[in-house]
C-alpha positions as CSV (number, residue, x, y, z in Angstrom):
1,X,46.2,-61.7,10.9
2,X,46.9,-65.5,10.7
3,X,43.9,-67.6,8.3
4,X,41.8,-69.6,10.7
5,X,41.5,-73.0,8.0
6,X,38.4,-74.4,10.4
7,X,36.4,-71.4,9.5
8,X,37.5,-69.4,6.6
9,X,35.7,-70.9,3.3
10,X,38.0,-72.4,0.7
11,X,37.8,-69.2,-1.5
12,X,39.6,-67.0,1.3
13,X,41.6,-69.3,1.7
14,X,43.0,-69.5,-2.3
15,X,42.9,-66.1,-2.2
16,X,45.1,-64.9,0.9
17,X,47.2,-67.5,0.9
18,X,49.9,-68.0,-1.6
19,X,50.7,-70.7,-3.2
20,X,47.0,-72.2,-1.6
21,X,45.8,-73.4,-5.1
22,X,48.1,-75.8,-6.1
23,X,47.3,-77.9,-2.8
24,X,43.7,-77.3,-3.3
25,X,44.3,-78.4,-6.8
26,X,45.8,-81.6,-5.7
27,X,43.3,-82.7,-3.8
28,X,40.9,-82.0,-6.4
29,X,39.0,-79.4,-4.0
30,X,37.0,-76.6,-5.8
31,X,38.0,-73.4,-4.7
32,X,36.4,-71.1,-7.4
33,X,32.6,-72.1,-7.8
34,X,33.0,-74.0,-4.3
35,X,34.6,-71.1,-2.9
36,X,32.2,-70.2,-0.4
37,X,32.0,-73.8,1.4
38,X,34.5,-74.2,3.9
39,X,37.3,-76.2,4.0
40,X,36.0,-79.1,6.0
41,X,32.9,-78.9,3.7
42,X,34.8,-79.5,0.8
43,X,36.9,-82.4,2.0
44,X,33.9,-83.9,3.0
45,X,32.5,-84.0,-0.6
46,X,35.6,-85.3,-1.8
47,X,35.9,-87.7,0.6
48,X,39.5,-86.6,1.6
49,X,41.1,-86.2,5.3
50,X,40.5,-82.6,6.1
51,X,43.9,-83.1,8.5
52,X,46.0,-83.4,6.2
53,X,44.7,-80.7,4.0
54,X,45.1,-78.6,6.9
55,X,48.6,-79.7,7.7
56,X,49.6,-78.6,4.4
57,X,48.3,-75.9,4.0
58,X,49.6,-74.6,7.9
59,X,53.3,-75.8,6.5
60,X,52.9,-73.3,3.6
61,X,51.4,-70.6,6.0
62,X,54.2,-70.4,8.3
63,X,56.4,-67.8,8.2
64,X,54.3,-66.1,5.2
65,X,51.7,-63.2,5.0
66,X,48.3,-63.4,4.0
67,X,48.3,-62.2,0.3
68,X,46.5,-59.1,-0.6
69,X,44.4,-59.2,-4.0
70,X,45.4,-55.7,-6.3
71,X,44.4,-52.2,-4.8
72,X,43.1,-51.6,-7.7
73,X,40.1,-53.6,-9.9
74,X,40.9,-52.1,-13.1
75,X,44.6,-53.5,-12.6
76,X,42.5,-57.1,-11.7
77,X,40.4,-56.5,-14.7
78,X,43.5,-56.0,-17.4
79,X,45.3,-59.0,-15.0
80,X,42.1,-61.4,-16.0
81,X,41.7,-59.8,-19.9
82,X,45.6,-60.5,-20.6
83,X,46.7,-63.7,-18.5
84,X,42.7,-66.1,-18.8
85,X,40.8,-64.6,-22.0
86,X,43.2,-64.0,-24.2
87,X,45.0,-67.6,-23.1
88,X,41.7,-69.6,-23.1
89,X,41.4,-67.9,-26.8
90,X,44.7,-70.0,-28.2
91,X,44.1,-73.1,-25.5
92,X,41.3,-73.9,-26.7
93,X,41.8,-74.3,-31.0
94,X,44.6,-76.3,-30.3
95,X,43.3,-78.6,-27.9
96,X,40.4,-79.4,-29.7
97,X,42.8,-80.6,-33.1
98,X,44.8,-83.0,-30.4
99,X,41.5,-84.5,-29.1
100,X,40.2,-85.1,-32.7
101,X,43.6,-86.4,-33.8
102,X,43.5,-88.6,-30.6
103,X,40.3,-89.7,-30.6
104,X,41.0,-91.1,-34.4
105,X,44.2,-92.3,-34.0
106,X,43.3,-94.4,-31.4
107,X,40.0,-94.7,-31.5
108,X,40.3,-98.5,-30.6
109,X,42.1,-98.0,-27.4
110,X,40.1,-98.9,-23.6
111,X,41.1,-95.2,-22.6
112,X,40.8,-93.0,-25.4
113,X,38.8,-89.9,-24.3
114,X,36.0,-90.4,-26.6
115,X,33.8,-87.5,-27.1
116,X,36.6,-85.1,-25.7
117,X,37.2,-82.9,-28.8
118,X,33.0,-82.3,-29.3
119,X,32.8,-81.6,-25.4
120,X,35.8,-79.0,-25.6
121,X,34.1,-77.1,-28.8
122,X,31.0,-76.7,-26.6
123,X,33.4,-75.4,-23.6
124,X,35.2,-73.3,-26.5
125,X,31.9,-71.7,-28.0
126,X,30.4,-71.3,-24.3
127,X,33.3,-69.9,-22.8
128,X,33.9,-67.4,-25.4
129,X,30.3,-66.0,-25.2
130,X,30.8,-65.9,-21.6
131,X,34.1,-63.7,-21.7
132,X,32.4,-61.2,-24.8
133,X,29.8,-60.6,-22.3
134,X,32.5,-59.6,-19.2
135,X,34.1,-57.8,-21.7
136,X,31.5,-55.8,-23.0
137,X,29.2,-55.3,-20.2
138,X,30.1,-56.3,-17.0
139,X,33.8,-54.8,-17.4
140,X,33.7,-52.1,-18.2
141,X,30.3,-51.3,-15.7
142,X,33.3,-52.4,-13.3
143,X,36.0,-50.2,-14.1
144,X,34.2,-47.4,-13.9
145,X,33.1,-48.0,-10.6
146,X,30.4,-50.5,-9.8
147,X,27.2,-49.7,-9.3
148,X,24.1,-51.4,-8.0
149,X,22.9,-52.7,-11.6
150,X,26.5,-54.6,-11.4
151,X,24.5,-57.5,-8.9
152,X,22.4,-59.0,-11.9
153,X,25.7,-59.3,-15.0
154,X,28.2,-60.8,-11.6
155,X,25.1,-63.4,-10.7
156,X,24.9,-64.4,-14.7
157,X,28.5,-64.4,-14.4
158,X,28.9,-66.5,-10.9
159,X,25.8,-69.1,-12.7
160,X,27.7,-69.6,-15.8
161,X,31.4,-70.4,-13.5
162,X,29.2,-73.0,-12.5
163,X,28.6,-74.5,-15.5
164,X,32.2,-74.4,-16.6
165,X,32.8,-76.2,-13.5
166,X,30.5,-78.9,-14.2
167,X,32.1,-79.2,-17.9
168,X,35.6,-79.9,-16.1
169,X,33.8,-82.4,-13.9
170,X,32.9,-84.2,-17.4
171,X,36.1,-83.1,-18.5
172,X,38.2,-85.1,-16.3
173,X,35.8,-88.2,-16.5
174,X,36.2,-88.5,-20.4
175,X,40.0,-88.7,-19.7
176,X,39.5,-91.0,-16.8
177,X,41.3,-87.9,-14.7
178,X,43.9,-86.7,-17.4
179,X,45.1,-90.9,-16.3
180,X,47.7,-91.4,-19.8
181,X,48.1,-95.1,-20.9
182,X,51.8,-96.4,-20.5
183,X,51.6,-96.5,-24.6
184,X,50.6,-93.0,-25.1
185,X,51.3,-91.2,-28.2
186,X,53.4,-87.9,-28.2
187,X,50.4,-86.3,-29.1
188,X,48.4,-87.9,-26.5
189,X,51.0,-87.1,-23.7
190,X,51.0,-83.7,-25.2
191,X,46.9,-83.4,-25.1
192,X,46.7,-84.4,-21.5
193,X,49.8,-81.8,-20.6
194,X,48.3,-78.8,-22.1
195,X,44.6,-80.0,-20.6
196,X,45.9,-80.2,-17.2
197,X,47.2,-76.3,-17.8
198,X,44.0,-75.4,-19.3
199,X,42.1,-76.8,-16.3
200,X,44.3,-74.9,-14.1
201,X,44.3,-71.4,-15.9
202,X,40.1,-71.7,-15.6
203,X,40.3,-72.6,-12.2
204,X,42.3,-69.6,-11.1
205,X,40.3,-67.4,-13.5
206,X,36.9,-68.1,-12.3
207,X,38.5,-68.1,-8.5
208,X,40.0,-64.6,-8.6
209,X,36.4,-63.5,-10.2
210,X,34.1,-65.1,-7.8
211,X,36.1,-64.6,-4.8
212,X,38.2,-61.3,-5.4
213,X,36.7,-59.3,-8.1
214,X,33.2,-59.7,-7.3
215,X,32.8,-59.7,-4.2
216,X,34.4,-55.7,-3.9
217,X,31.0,-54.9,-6.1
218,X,29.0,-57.4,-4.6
219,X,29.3,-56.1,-0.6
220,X,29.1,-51.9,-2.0
């Protein structure tokens, strides 16, 4: 069946439709915390023409079907453990030595992202107790089935995505939206690349949890 964009929320639509989330991503529209708003909502809040998201997005739809989200959630499960924790896990070290090294190199500079290295080592330490608790309780609570103690560990869960959201809203206003300087370093250039594919691996991750994954426990 065809996606109605006036009326399915952002979330459905990032998750049936492929290729979705890189426009969403370009207009800077939250589809993983603010999954559940529609999309009209959500252009609204960013103050962007919801026509032209919606023309987009009806020029990718045509001629493809709706995508469907793995049969199975252990297979969804090992998808998130493999391709977002164990990435965020060697993102994160190695973005926080290029924003120190920036930040002291040019320290002078009108758009040096000041305070970026000690925000990301508060993203790295909070995001990694976030993922030991999926991967020690709610996980495997998952995997073998669900049950109706999951509700409380996938609320915690869905509460803390919304923090990391808010810490890539700061994020991006530290780096003045990941905006380089025509005289950026390699290593600058090189910290705003691998940032930009940070942002986007955490997007995704927290989208296919809050709007795949738990909702399958969430409605049982």
């Amino acid at each position: 069946m065809p996606l109605d964009l006036d009326h399915c929320t952002v979330g459905e639509i990032a998750a049936r439709l492929p290729g979705a989330t890189d426009i969403l991503r370009r207009y800077r529209i939250d589809f993983c915390c603010g999954g559940q708003r529609s999309l009209r909502e959500a252009c609204a809040q960013r103050d962007t023409d919801p026509a032209r998201v919606i023309e987009e997005l009806q020029r990718l739809a045509t001629g493809m079907h709706t995508a469907v989200a793995p049969a199975e959630p252990t297979d969804l499960i090992e998808h998130i453990l493999q391709r977002y924790h164990e990435v965020h896990r060697q993102q994160l070290p190695e973005l926080i030595r290029l924003a120190n090294k920036v930040e002291a190199v040019h320290a002078g500079h009108a758009l040096v992202p000041a305070g970026l290295a000690q925000h990301l080592q508060t993203m790295q330490a909070e995001l990694l107790a976030h993922m030991e608790k999926e991967e020690q309780v709610l996980f495997p609570l998952l995997a073998a089935g669900g049950s109706p103690m999951a509700r409380f560990p996938i609320g915690v869960m869905r509460q803390e995505h919304d923090m990391h959201a808010a810490q890539l809203r700061r994020l991006h206003e530290l780096t003045h939206d990941l905006t380089l300087p025509e005289d950026a370093c390699h290593t600058w250039r090189a910290l705003y690349r691998t940032l930009q594919q940070f942002v986007d691996d955490l997007m995704q991750h927290i989208h296919l949890e809050n709007n795949v994954l738990f909702p399958r426990f969430e409605a049982a």
